[in-house]
N, C-alpha and C positions, 0 to 999 in steps of 0.2 A: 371741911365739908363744902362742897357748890354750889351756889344758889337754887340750881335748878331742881323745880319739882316735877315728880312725875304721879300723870293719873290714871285709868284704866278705864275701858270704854266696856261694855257688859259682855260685850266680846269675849274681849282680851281677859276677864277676869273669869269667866266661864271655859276657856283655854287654859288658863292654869288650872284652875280647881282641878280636871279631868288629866292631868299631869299625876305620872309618879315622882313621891317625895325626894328623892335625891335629885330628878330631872328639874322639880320645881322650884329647889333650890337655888341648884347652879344658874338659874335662869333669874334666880330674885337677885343671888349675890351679883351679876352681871350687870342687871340692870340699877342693884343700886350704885354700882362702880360707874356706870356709865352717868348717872345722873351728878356725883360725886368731880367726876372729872368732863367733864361733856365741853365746859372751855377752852379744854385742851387738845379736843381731837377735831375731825374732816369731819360730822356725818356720811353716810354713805346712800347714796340719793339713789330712789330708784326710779323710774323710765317709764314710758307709755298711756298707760293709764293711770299706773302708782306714782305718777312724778309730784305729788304733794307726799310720798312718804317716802320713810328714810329706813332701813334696817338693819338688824345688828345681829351676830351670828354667834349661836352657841352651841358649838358643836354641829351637831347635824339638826338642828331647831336654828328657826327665823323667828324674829320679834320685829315686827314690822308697827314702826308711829311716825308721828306727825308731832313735828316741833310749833311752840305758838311763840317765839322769838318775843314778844314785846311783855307777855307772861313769863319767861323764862321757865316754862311747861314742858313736860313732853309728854306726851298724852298715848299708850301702848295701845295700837287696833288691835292687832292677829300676833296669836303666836302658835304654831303649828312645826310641824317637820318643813323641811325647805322643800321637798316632793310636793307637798299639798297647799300650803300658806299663799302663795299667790292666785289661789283656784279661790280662795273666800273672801277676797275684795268687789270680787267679780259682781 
C-alpha cells in the first residue's frame, strides 16, 4: 500500500454522491489505485489556469486534484464528464 493519502474537497465529494453506482465505483477503485501506486507514475499536469492541478482519466470522467507533496496528500477538486469538468474550476 503508498503512503499517499487522499482527501476530498466538498466538491469533489458532492460529484460523486450524484454519480451512478457502478460509475462511482470505477472512479473510487481508480483513485484508490492511483493513491496506492502514485510513486510510480508521471502525474499528468494540466495548463492555463489549471496548472496547480493534475488529472486522471476514467473512461469518459476527469478527476481533477491538487497534489500537497510535503503532505504526501492528494486532495480530489472536480470530478465531472471530461465535456464539462474544466467549465467548474472556472
Amino acid at each position: 500500500m503508498g503512503r499517499w493519502s487522499l482527501g476530498f474537497t466538498r466538491s469533489a465529494e458532492e460529484d460523486l454522491a450524484q454519480l451512478d453506482r457502478p460509475v462511482r465505483r470505477r472512479i473510487i477503485d481508480k483513485l484508490e489505485w492511483l493513491s496506492a501506486h502514485f510513486d510510480g507514475i508521471i502525474p499528468s499536469a494540466l495548463h492555463a489556469e489549471f496548472r496547480e492541478f493534475y488529472k486522471l482519466r476514467v473512461g469518459d470522467w476527469r478527476v481533477v486534484y491538487k497534489i500537497e507533496w510535503r503532505k504526501y496528500s492528494i486532495m480530489i477538486c472536480y470530478i465531472d464528464r471530461r465535456d464539462r469538468v474544466y467549465k467548474k474550476g472556472r
